[in-house]
C-alpha positions, 0 to 999 in steps of 0.5 A: 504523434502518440507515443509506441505501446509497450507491444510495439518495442521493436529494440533489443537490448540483452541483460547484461549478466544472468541472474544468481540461482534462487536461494533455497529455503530449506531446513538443513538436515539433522546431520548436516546442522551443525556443518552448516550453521557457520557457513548460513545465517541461522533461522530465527523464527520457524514460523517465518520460515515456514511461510516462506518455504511455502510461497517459494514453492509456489512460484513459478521460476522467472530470471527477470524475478530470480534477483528480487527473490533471492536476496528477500530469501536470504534476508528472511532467514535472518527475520523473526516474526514482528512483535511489540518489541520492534518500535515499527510494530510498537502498537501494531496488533498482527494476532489477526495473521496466522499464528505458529502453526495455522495452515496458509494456503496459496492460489494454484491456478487462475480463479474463475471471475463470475462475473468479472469487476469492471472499469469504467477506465479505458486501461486497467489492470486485473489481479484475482488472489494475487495472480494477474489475470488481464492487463489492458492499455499501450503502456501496460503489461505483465513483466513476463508478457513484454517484449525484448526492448528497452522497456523490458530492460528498464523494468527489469533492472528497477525490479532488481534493484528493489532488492537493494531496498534498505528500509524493507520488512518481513512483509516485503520480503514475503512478497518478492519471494512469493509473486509470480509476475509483475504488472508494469506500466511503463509510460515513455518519456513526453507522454500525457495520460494523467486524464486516462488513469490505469485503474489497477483493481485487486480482488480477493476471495477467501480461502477454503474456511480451513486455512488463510488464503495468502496473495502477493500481486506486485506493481511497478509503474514508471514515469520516464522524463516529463511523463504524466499519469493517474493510477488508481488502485482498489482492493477488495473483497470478491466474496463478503459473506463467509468467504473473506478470510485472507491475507492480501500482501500486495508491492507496489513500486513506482519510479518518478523520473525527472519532470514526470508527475504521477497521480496516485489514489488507494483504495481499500475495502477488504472483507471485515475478516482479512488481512491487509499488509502493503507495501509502496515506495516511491523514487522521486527525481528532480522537479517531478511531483507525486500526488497521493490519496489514501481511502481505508475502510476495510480488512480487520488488520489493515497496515500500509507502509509508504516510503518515498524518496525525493532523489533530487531538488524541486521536487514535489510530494503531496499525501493525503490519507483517510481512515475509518474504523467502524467496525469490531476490533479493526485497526489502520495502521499508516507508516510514511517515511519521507526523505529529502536529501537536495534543495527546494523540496516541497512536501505537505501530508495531511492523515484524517481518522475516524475510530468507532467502536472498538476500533484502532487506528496508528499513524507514525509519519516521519519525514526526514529532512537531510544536510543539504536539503535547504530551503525545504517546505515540508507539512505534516498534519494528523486529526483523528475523531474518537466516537467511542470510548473504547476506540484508540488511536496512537500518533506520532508525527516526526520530523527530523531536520538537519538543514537549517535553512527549512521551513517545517511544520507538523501537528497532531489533534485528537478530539473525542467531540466535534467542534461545538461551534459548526453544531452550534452553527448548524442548529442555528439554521434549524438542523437538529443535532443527529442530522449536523453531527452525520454531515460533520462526520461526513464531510471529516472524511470527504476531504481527503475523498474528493481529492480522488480525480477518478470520478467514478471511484470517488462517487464510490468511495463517498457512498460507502462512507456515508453507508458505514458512518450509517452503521456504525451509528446505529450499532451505537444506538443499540448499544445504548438503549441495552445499556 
């Protein structure tokens, strides 16, 4: 017997207690300065400030959000703007957001998909600019849209919880105070459907040329006890010629409850002149599995916070990324936290880059392994290729144990030249040098593709590889006969 969709919860179960009004983000006035300046926490950045005003302006009034909204609010006030100082953004380039005071603008109304992407995917879940404009499948739907029931109330107290996040950032804060519904899938417990993904796809189209069009599409995915799903989410851009100027600020939270396994593939092929801020964190409890992978090819500035949490012992987090930046002055920046806190913990992470002309890329991984996580397993490996002499990369892969009874490993290579001796061997066999060197780089980054179990993404995702290795090469060509 398949288990009830989302519309069928026929069960009702109150809130427990209303939400609190919806901090206001105002400048006080002149007058009133000084009378209020010991009762709040003083502004710290003007141009935090302002964006915030505008995206609390901008949403729309939800109780099952007011939480989530207002406590990101009152952190914001007390936020300045991230520069080299803060450790977290040590090497993290953000002159590509808007400065002090370039306009933003916001999506008012449900833009027009002509025609729509679409999913080869029986469930799947569309966001336009931030704005959520179709959610398809039994165990999918907008947090607005569900029925009064335990499901509604169990996502709803996990997006009020997340207010509660200790390791958040100016960016994630932005995003509660700006989203204006949450796309749930909410899988019961005992259901299977880690063969039938939920293909979530983020498309975004640019501003008006005048100002940086700013979105806040926001995620949650549960997986209650002994469940098992594939999510697949793809970000990109709708229009690439001229109109891809924007800011894509997307959450996802995703909640892995005991025994439960949850797929997760990320793909991101922004516009070459946007900006990609995300966030994802994950809760893991006992002996449930989260798998993730990661493919970035595109945005100017593209920067993914991954925080997870193993909440219980024998538990398993598997995480594999790739990179490439082939095009002028772009930057991948991966920030992964991951915190072991009970026995029999299993982890492996695998980071793979390839820098091509000006390119910059940035990994600082740390997987934190606490007292009375023993008997730990934990991995963590990062290579990266530079192709060019500009090209930069900053790694830091840490570790941090306290348990003494742990088996963990990390490791860092950087090479500006592939392995002579696969060269060697292809050309051993007749293949001239240009034609080994693409299929080396190839297969660099189809590693960690392949480990995408949504075929059709995977195919795509390999093609545009292959395309953008093809590019870069012949810039590089060109660069040489000018020279």
């Amino acid at each position: 017997m398949s288990p009830p969709s989302l519309c069928a919860a026929t069960c009702s179960t109150p809130l427990r207690a209303a939400p609190p009004p919806l901090l206001r983000l105002r400048r006080p006035a002149a007058s009133s300065v000084s009378a209020s300046r010991a009762a709040a926490p003083s502004v710290s950045d003007d141009r935090v400030l302002r964006i915030a005003e505008k995206l609390e302006d901008s949403a729309p009034s939800s109780p099952l959000l007011d939480p989530l909204r207002s406590a990101s609010a009152l952190s914001l006030l007390s936020t300045p703007w991230p520069n080299r100082n803060n450790e977290s953004f040590r090497f993290t380039d953000l002159s590509h957001l808007p400065r002090r005071d370039d306009p933003i603008s916001l999506p008012t109304r449900t833009p027009d998909l002509a025609p729509p992407p679409s999913s080869d995917a029986e469930f799947h879940i569309l966001f336009s600019d931030g704005l959520l404009i179709s959610a398809s499948g039994p165990h999918v739907a907008s947090l607005a849209d569900m029925p009064p029931g335990s499901a509604r109330d169990r996502a709803a107290a996990a997006v009020a919880a997340s207010a509660q996040f200790s390791h958040r950032d100016i960016f994630y804060d932005f995003n509660a105070v700006g989203v204006s519904d949450v796309a749930v899938v909410y899988v019961p417990e005992g259901a299977k459907m880690a063969d039938n993904p939920v293909h979530i796809m983020f498309g975004c189209s640019g501003g008006d040329g005048a100002s940086m069009l700013m979105s806040n599409p926001r995620v949650l995915v549960i997986a209650e006890k002994g469940a098992e799903v594939a999510i697949v989410e793809e970000h990109f851009g709708i229009e690439e010629g001229g109109g891809g100027h924007y800011w894509a600020n997307p959450v996802v939270d995703i909640i892995v409850e005991e025994g439960a396994r949850v797929v997760h593939s990320y793909v991101q092929r922004q516009s070459s002149t946007a900006a990609h801020t995300k966030w994802t964190t994950v809760q893991q409890n006992t002996s449930s599995t989260y798998e993730f992978v990661e493919v970035s090819t595109g945005g100017r500035l593209d920067r993914h916070n991954l925080h997870i949490q193993q909440l219980g012992p024998e538990t398993v987090t598997d995480l594999s990324t790739f990179h490439l930046t082939s095009q002028y002055k772009q930057m991948h920046d991966l920030h992964s936290r991951l915190i072991l806190d009970h026995p029999r913990g299993y982890s492996r992470q695998l980071h793979k880059l390839i820098a091509c002309s000006e390119g910059k890329g940035i990994f600082d991984g740390n997987i934190q392994v606490n007292r009375y996580a023993q008997q730990t397993d934990a991995g963590q490996q990062t290579k990266c290729l530079l192709l060019s002499p500009k090209a930069v990369v900053n790694v830091k892969p840490n570790l941090q144990i306290i348990a003494d009874d742990v088996k963990c490993t990390h490791g860092a290579a950087i090479s500006g030249d592939l392995d002579p001796n696969e060269l060697f061997y292809f050309q051993a066999r007749g293949v001239d040098v240009k034609t080994a060197t693409d299929a080396l780089l190839f297969s660099f980054g189809a590693q960690v593709i392949n480990r995408i179990p949504f075929k059709p993404i995977e195919k795509k995702a390999l093609a545009q590889l292959k395309e953008l290795l093809t590019l870069s090469r012949q810039s590089t060509d060109l660069v040489e006969v000018a020279q």
